[in-house]
N, C-alpha and C positions, 0 to 999 in steps of 0.2 A: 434319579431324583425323587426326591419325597413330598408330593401336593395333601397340602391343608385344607380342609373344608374345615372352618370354624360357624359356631352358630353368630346367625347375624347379632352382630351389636345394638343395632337403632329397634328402639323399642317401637313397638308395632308393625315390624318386619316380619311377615309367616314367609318367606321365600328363603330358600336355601338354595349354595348357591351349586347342586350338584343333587342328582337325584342316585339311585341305588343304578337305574340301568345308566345313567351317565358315568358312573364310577367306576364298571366293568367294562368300558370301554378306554377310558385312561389308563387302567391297568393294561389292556388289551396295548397300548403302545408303550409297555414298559415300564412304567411308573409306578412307584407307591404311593398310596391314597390313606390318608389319615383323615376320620373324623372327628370333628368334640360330640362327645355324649351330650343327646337330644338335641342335635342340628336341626333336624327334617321334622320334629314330631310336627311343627304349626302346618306343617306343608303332606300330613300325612304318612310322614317315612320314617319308619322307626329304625333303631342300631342294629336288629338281629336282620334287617332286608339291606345295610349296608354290606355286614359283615357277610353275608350269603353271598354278596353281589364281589367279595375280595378285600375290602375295607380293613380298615383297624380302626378301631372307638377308641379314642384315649381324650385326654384333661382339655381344658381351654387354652392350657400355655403352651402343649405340646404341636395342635391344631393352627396357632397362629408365628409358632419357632419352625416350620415346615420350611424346604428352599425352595418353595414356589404356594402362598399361599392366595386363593380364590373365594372371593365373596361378592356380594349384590354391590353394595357401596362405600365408598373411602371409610374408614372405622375410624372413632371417635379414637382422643390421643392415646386412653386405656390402653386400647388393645393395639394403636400403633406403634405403643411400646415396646409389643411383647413380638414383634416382628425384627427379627434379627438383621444384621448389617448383611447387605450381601443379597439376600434375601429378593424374592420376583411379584410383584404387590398385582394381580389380575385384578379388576372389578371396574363400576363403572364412578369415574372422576371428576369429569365434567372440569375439567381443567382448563378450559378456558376463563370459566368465571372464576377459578381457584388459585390464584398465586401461589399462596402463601404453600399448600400443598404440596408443589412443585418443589417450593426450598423445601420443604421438612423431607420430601423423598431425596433430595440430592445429597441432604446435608448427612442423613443416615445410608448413601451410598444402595438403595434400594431400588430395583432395576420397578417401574410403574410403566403399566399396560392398562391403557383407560377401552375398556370395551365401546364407550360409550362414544369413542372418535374413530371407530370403524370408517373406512372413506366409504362413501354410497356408488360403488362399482360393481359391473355384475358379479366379480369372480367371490366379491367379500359378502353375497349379500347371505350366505349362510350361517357367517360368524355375525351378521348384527343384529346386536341388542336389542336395539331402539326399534329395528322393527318388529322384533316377536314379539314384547313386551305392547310394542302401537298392535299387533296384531289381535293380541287379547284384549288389551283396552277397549278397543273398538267395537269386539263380540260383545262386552260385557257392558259396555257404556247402553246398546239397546236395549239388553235385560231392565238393568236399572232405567229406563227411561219406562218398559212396560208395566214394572213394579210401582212405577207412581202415577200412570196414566191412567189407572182403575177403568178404563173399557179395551175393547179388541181390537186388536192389531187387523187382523183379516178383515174383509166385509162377509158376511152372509145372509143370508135368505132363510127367514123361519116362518113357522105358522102365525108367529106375533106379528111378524113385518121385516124390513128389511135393514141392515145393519151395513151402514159404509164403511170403507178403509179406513185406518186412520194413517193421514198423512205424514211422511218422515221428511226433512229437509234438512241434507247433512251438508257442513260446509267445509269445504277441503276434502281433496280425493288419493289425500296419501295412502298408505297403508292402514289406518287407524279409520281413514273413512271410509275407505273399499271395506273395511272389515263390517261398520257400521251400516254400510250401503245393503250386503251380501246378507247380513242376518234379519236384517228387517223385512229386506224381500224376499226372505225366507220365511217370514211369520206373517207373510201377506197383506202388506202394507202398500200404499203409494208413495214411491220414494224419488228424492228429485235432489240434483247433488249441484254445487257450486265448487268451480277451483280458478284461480288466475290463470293455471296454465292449461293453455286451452289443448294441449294434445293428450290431457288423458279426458276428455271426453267419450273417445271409444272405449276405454275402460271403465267408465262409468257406465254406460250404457249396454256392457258386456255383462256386467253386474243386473242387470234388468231398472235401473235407473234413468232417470230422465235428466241430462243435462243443463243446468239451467248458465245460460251466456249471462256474463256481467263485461262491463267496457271498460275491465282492464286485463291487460295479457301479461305473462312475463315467461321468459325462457329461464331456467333452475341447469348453474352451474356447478353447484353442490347438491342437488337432490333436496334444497327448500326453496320453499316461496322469500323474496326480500320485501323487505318494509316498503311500504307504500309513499308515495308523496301524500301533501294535505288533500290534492285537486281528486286522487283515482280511489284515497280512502273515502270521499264526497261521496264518488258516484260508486262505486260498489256497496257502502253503507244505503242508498236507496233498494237495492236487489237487496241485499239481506233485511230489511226491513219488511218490503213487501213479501217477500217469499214466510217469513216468519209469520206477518198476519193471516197467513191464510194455514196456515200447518198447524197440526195438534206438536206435533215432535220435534224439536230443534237440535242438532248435535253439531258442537264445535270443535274443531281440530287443530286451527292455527297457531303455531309455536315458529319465530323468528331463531334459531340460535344465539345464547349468549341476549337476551335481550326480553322484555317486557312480554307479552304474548299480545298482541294486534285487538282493537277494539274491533267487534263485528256486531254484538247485539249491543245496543243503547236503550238504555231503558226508557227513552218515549217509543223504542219496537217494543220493550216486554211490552207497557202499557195498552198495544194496540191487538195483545196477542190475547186467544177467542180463553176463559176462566175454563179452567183443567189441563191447560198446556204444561208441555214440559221442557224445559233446557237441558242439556245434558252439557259440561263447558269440561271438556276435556285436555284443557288447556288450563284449569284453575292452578296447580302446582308454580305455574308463571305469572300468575295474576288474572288469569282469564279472559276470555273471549267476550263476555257478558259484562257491561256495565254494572248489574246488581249481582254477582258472583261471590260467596263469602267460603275460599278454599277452606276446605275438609268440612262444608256443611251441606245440609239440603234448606233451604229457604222457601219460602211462599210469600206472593207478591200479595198485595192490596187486589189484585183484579184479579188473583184465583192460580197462576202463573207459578210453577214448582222448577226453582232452579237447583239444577244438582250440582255440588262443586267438588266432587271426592278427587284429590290425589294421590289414592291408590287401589286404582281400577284395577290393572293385573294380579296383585295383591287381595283381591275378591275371591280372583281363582288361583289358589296357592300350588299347589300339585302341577297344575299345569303349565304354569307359567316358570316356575322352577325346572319342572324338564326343558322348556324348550332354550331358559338361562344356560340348564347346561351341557345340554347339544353346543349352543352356540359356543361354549367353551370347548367341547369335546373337539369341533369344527376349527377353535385357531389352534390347538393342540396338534391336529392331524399338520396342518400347515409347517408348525414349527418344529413339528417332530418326522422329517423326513427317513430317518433310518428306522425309526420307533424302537427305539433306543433306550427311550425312559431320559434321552437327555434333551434339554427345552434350546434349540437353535435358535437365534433371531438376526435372518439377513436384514440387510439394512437396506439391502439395495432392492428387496421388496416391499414395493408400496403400501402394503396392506400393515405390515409390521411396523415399517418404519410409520404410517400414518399413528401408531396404537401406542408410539412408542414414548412416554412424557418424559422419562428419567433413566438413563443406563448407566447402573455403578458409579453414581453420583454426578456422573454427568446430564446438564439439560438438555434435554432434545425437542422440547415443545416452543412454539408451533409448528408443527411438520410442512414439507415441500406443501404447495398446493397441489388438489388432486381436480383435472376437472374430466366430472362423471358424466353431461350430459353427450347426446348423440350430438357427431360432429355434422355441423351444416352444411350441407352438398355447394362444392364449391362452385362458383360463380363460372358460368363458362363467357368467355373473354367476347368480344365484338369481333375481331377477326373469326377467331372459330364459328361463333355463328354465322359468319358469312360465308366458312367455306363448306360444313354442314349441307344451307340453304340451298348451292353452287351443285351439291354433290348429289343431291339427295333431293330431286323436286318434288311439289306436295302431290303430284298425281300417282307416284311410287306407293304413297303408303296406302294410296287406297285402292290400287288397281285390284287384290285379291277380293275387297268388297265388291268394286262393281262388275267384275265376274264374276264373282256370286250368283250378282242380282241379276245377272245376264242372263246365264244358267239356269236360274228358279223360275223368271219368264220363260223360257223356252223350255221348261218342261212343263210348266201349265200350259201351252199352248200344245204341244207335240202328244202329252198325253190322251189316253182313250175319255171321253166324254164323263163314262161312268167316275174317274175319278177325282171329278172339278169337287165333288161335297166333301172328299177327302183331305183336300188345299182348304177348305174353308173351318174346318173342324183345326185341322194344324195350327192355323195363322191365329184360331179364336184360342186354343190351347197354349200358344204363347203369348199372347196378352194377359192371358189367365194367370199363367203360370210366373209371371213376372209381378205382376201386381198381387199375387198370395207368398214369393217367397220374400220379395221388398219388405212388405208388412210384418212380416217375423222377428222376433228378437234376435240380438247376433247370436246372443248365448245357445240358440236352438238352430243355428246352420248348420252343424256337422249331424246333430241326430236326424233333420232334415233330410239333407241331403242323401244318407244312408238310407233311409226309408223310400224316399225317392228314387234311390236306383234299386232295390224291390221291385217296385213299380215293373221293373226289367222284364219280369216274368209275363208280362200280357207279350212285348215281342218275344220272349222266346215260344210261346203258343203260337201266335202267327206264325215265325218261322218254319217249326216242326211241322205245320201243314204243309207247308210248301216243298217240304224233305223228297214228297212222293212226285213232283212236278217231272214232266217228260223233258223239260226244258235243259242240257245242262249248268246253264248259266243258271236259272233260276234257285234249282237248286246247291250251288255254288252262294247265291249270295246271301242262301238259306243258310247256309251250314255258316258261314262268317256269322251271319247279325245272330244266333243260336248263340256260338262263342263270345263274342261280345256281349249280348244280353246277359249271358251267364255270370262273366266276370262280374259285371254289376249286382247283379243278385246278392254273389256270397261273399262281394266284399263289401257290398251292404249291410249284408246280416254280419258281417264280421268284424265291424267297426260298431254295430250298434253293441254287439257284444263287449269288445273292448272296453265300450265308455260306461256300458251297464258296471263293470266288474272294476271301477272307479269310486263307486261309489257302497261296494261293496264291504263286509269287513274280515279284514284277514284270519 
């Protein structure tokens, strides 16, 4: 089968929907790859790095006549003409809001694949759009927020004086906010994140973020937040409020599918927000997040306040966000291409397809089954069980290996030689210690921690090795064990610090 990359239609579109190394990989499972001359130029990829890559460059009519053609978004009726009967329409559709679309593909018998209804599961989360594209958004939303902040992200310390953080306060901890979250406290900011749902709180704070609680929850059976009632958008517009007055940086994230995008900042919050602050409403393409939000502008308030409303953030970074469009295409390609064959399969009775799938050969197929993605809730253990549990299993069971323990630990302070009572007191003060400096640490730094920590190993294996020469031979028995043990600790210390080092590495 033969796949079309044509150059996008919608003007102001630099994203192409297939990069030169995404295209030798389609080939790679058997397919022909045609491009239209000058696809990629906005995006930095010219026709002689397609063709190197296995390509063909031909015409605009040849590129959208293809039996499988792929683009960013549904193509105005121009070029939907030029797409043959029969024909496999890839891009992103958003078909829920789009009716009439749905008829135009059925009625031209055109198999439609909306990238853009990927279900939010872990096995699909390679082929989805929405999050690479929220992925870059997110990077790129903090760029343009420091582009109009005109001071430093970092705090420092100079010979003039000293220079505070500047505060971020991002709201929603999807992917587009963890992205927001991660680059800012990359550029050394204070950053402090809001989301309804309170279990990525540990992902926010893995992020080096500070969690900020608002008094509404909701559990996401689709992988979004739902609309709020009048009473929980009350009180959570009080948190965003406050949290906004006190921050230089505001980034918003909130998008309902199919639906209006949620009020969060109100402009009596711009009003109260400190002159040189900045909005970033990453949510303007829906109407935005921001009461005074004017989509595809940057604005300044009366009190100094610079709100940004672009809808098209990922389209900032064209190259990159193009490749990772078309991984994600290379990624349902693999899926659908189980023999790599070069011929495009679509079971039905996989959910990832059948979720993507709006129109096949003129038949309707949208809305798909429901998919629900969140983690299931541990089920309810019955009142019987619990009581026979209870019956089975008395609470002094679970604590008997504690309090032999602590049995034990008394009676070797007691039994032991005199000299070694300051030894018991350095231990017991070494784990108080040691508890209260590893609590205090961010999550993000437990595993180089903890690696570093068993390093540490090496002071027992010098004790031990003294004791190798001991007349005793117990002694040195239990030399040689904690030597082995110490050891392991050591190099697989250093061998996970390694590991993570070479993470961050470049290939």
């Amino acid at each position: 089968m033969r796949i079309g990359v044509p150059k996008e239609p919608h003007v102001g579109q630099p994203l192409v929907a297939a990069s030169p190394d995404t295209v030798a990989k389609l080939i790679k499972l058997g397919y022909d790859v045609v491009v239209e001359a000058g696809a990629g130029v906005a995006a930095s990829y010219y026709d002689d790095q397609y063709q190197e890559a296995g390509a063909q460059i031909v015409s605009k009519k040849e590129a959208w006549g293809a039996d499988v053609v792929t683009c960013l978004d549904t193509p105005p009726d121009g070029e939907m003409a030029l797409i043959r009967e029969g024909a496999t329409l890839i891009a992103r559709m958003n078909p829920g809001a789009n009716p009439e679309l749905i008829d135009t593909l059925a009625q031209k018998k055109i198999t439609g694949l909306a990238m853009d209804a990927v279900p939010r599961i872990s096995r699909a989360q390679s082929l989805d759009v929405r999050s690479s594209m929220a992925n870059i958004a997110g990077y790129r939303a903090v760029i343009e927020a420091a582009s109009h902040f005109g001071r430093l992200f970092t705090g420092q310390v100079t010979a003039a004086g000293k220079v505070p953080p500047a505060r971020v306060y991002v709201i929603g901890a999807g992917v587009a906010g963890l992205a927001a979250i991660g680059t800012a406290n990359s550029m050394g900011a204070i950053v402090e994140a809001t989301d309804v749902r309170s279990e990525v709180a540990e992902q926010v704070e893995s992020m080096g973020a500070s969690f900020v609680e608002i008094p509404v929850k909701q559990e996401s059976a689709d992988g979004y937040a739902k609309e709020m009632t009048a009473d929980q958008e009350k009180l959570a517009l009080e948190v965003y409020t406050a949290q906004a007055e006190k921050s230089d940086i505001v980034i918003t994230t909130a998008l309902i599918p199919n639906r209006p995008a949620p009020l969060l900042i109100t402009a009596e919050a711009v009003s109260k927000m400190k002159p040189g602050s900045v909005i970033v409403d990453m949510a303007a393409s829906s109407g935005g997040n921001c009461e005074l939000t004017r989509p595809g502008e940057v604005v300044r308030t009366e009190n100094g306040v610079t709100i940004i409303g672009y809808t098209d953030l990922p389209g900032r970074l064209p190259g990159q966000a193009s490749q990772l469009y078309g991984q994600n295409i290379v990624n349902f390609f693999k899926l659908t291409t189980p023999e790599k064959d070069g011929q495009l399969t679509l079971d039905m009775e996989d959910e990832i397809v059948r979720g993507v799938t709006v129109t096949s050969a003129g038949q309707i197929m949208w809305p798909p089954p429901p998919v629900k993605v969140s983690a299931a809730p541990a089920q309810a253990v019955t009142a019987e069980a619990t009581e026979v549990v209870e019956e089975e299993t008395p609470a002094w069971k679970s604590w008997w290996w504690k309090i032999a323990a602590a049995v034990l630990g008394v009676a070797l302070i007691f039994l032991a030689p005199p000299s070694m009572t300051q030894h018991f007191f350095v231990f017991e003060l070494a784990v108080v210690v040691g508890f209260y400096v590893i609590t205090a640490v961010t999550h993000s730094l437990h595993t180089p921690l903890m690696s570093v920590t068993n390093a540490i190993s090496g002071i027992i294996v010098v004790g031990a090795l003294l004791q190798l020469g001991s007349d005793s031979k117990v002694v040195m028995a239990l030399a040689f064990l904690a030597t082995v043990v110490a050891s392991i600790n050591v190099f697989g210390g250093f061998t996970v610090t390694n590991r993570m080092l070479k993470m961050f590495q470049r290939s």
